[in-house]
C-alpha positions, -999 to +999 in steps of 0.1 A: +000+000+000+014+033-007-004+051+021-005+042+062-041+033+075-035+055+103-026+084+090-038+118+104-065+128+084-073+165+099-070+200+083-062+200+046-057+167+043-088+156+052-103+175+027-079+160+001-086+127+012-123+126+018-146+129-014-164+161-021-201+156-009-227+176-030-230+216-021-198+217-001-170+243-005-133+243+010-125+275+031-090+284+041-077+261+067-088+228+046-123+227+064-155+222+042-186+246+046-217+232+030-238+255+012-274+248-004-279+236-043-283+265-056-291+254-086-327+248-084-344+290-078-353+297-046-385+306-065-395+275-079-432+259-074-434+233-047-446+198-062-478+182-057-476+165-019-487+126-019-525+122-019-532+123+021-509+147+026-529+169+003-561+158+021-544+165+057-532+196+048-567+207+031-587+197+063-564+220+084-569+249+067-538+247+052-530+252+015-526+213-001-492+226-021-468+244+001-491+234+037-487+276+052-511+299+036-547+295+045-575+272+026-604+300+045-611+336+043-642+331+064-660+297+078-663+285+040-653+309+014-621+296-005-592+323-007-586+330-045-553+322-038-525+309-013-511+335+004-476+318+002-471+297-029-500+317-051-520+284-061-550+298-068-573+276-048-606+297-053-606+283-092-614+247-070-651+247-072-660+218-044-696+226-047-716+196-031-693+175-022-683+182+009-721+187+027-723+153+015-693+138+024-700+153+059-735+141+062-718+104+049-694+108+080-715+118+104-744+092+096-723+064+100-707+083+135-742+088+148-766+063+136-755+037+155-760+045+189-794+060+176-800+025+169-785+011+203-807+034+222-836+027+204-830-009+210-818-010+247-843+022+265-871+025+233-873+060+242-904+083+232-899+097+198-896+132+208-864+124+227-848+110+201-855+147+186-843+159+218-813+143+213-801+133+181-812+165+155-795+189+175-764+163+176-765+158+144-763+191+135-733+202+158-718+175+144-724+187+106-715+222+114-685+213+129-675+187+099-680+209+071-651+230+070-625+205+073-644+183+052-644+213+028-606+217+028-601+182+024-618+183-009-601+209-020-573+191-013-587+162-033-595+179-061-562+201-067-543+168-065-564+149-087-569+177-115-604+186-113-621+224-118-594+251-131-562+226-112-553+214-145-529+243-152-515+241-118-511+204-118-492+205-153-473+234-142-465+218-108-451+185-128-438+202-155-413+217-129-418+250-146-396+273-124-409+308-113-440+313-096-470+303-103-494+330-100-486+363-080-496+362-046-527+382-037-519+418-022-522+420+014-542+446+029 
């Protein structure tokens, strides 16, 4: 072997030993600083999350591409568009989907212990109204808007209503932004 096994492999050379790893750049004294890629613009879309991740981030009221601006500008009006990234989320038309998506969920939540207590107590009629409308309807109200942003989610991933631009843009790897974010005021 022309070189020792334990030779001393600090300062410069270390650096002359050791391959260069992506991104990093010598300084004086032999050490190595690593610095970004900067080869990809620090302006450049985010890509399409994986399917739940675009559903997760929808249902928090987070924007399904970059997960920081907002989904909401009130309980369920869609922003026109993401505050950070610009994908312009109010071309998403969710429409019906989500009241019945919601009333889906909470049916099967709810109707069976409707049916239990029926079955175990067979309660009077009117306290099953008592009961279970105004449950039922906490329940919807409080489903609907993260049901809402879930869809929205849904549909930008999948393509549907005005996303077909984004989508192609977003794989396309175009670089620049997509849209101009919305003024803030």
């Amino acid at each position: 072997m022309d070189q020792p096994l334990d030779r001393d492999l600090s300062g410069p050379a270390r650096a002359a030993a050791a391959p260069p790893l992506p991104g990093a750049v010598p300084e004086n004294g032999g050490t190595v600083r690593w610095q970004p890629d900067r080869s990809v613009p620090p302006n450049a879309p985010d890509p399409l999350p994986p399917f739940f991740t675009a559903l997760g981030r929808g249902a928090m009221n987070r924007c399904p591409v970059c997960g920081v601006g907002k989904v909401f500008a009130g309980y369920l009006r869609v922003v026109p568009a993401c505050s950070h990234c610009g994908t312009p989320l109010g071309e998403l038309r969710a429409d019906d989907a989500p009241p019945y998506f919601t009333i889906f969920i909470v049916g099967h939540l709810l109707l069976p212990p409707v049916f239990w207590v029926e079955a175990a107590y067979e309660p009077p009629m009117w306290v099953h109204m008592a009961i279970w409308l105004p449950l039922f309807a906490a329940a919807c109200t409080l489903l609907l808007r993260p049901v809402k942003g879930a869809t929205v989610g849904l549909m930008l991933k999948l393509g549907f209503g005005g996303g077909e631009k984004v989508k192609a843009e977003l794989e396309a790897g175009e670089t620049g932004p997509l849209r101009e974010p919305p003024p803030r005021g």
